[in-house]
C-alpha positions as CSV (number, residue, x, y, z in Angstrom):
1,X,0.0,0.0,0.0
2,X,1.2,3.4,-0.9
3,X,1.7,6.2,1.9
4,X,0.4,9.7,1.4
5,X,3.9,10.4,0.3
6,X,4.3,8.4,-2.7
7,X,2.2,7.5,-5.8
8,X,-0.2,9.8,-7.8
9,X,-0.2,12.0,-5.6
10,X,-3.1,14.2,-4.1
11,X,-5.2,12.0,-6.1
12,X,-8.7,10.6,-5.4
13,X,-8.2,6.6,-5.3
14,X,-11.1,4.1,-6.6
15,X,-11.6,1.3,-3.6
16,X,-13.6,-2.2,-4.1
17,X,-14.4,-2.6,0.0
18,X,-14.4,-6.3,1.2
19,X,-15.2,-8.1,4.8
20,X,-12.2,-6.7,6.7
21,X,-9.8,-5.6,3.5
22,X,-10.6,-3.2,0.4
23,X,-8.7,-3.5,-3.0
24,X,-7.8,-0.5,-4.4
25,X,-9.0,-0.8,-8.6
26,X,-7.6,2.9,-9.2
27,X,-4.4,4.4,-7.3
28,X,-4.6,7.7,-5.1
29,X,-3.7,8.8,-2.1
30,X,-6.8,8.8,-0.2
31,X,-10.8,8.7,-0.3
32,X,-13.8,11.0,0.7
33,X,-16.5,10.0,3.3
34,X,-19.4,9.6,2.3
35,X,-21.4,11.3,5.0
36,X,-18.9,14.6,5.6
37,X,-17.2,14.6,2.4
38,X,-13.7,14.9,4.3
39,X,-10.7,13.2,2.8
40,X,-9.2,10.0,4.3
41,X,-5.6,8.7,3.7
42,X,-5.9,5.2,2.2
43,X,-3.4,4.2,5.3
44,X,-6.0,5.7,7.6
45,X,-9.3,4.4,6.5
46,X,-10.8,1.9,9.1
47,X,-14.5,2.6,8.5
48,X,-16.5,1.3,5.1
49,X,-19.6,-0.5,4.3
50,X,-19.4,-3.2,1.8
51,X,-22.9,-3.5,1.0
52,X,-22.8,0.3,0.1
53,X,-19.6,0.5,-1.2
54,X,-18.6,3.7,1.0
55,X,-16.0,4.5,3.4
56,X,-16.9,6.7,5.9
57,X,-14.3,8.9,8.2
58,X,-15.0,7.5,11.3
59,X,-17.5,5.1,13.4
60,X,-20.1,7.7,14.2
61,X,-20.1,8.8,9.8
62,X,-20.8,5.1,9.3
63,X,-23.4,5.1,12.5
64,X,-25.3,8.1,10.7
65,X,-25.1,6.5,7.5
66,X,-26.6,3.4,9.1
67,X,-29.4,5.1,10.4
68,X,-29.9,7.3,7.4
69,X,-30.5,3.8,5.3
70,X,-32.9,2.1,8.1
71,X,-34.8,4.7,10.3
72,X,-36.4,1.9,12.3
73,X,-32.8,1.7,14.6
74,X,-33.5,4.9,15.5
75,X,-36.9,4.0,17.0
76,X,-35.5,0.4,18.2
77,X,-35.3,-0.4,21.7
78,X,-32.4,-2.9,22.4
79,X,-33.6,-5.7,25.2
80,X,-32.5,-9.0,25.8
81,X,-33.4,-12.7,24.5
82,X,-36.2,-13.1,27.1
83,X,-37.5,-9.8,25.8
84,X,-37.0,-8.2,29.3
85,X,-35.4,-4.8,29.2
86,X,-31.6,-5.6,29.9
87,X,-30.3,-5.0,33.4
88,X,-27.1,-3.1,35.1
89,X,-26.4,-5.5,37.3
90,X,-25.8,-9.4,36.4
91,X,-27.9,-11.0,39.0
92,X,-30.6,-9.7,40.9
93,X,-29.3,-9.6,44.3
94,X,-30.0,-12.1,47.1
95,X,-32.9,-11.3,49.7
96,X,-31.4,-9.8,52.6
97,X,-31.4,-12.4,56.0
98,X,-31.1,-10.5,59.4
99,X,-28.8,-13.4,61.2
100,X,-30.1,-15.0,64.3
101,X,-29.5,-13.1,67.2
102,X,-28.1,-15.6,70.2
103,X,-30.0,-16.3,73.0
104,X,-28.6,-15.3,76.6
């Protein structure tokens, strides 16, 4: 992979994004997000969806992007398995036992 430094340049590279990887099908020195439009070194780019074929600057560009595409996650409520709302705490805590007081 090509550092800012080297290569074409300040020029806009083409990317094919893959599970974990991208291939780059057109050399350049970096890519714009798709949400701000800011420029991302190629050696810098950690955030892109593959079924949309975008990178994206950082997690919260890809969150808003996310959102953008399916509104319902806005309105969803997370819970757990059981469909009880999750909890803080792992367990719920023991009922309380006032020990036996001795007898004089």
């Amino acid at each position: 992979m090509m550092n800012r430094f080297e290569g074409p340049g300040g020029k806009e590279a083409r990317i094919r994004y893959l599970d974990g990887d991208f291939q780059v099908t057109s050399p350049g020195a970096f890519v714009r997000c798709a949400v701000t439009g800011e420029s991302i070194p190629l050696d810098e780019l950690k955030y892109w969806s593959v079924a949309r074929q975008e990178p994206y600057v950082n997690a919260a560009a890809s969150l808003r992007r996310e959102i953008e595409a399916h509104p319902e996650l806005r309105r969803r409520r997370w819970s757990s398995a059981d469909g009880e709302s999750p909890r803080c705490d792992p367990a719920p805590s023991a009922p309380r036992v006032r020990p036996a007081t001795p007898k004089l």
